[in-house]
C-alpha atoms as one frame of an Amber mdcrd trajectory, in Angstrom:
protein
   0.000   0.000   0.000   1.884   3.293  -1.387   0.143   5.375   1.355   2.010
   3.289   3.978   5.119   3.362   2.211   5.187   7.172   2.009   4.519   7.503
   5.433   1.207   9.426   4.945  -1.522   9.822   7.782  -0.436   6.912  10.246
  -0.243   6.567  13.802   1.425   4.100  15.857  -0.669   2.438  18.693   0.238
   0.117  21.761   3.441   0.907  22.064   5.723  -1.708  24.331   9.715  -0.097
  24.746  12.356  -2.159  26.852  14.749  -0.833  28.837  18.776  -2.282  27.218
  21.503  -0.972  28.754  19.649   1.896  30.469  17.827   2.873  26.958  13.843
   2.326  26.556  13.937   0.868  23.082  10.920   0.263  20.943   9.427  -3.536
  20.820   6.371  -3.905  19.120   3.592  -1.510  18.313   0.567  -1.185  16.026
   0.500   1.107  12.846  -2.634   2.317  11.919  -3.064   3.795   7.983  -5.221
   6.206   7.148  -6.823   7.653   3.688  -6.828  11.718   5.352  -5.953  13.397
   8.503  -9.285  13.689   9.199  -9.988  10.000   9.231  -6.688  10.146  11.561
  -7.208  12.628  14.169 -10.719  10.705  14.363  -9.299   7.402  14.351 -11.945
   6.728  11.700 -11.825   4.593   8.473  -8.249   3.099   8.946  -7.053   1.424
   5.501  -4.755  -0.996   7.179  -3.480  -1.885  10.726   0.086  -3.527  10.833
   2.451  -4.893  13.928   6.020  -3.768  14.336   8.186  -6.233  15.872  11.237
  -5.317  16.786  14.566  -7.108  18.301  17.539  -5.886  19.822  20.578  -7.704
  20.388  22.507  -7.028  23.782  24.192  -3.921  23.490  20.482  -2.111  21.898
  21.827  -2.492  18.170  18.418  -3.932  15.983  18.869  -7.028  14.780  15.355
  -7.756  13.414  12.888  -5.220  11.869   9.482  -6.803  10.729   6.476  -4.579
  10.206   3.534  -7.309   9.202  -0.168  -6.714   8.102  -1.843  -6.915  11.466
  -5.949  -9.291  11.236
């Protein structure tokens, strides 16, 4: 979806962050697409919802970046 790719009118949800060597890092969150910032700022009409996944290894460096469509 080109809207998703362009990062147009989306908004992450659900954020989870983990704490590595003293640094909250972002886990896993839900991305929300939307056709207008109207339909955004309402959280109406959302296009597509997708889960972020991602892992660290142990000094916070990302060693696996997934962003999936979410059912």
């Amino acid at each position: 979806m080109i809207l998703g790719l362009v990062q147009h009118n989306y908004k992450l949800y659900n954020a989870r962050y983990e704490t590595i060597n003293g640094v909250k890092r972002l886990v896993t969150a839900l991305i929300r697409i939307y056709p207008t910032k109207e339909d955004l700022q309402n959280d109406t009409n959302p296009l597509k919802t997708y889960s972020l996944n991602v892992e660290y290894d142990g000094t916070g460096n990302i060693r696996s970046y997934t962003c999936t469509e979410y059912r």
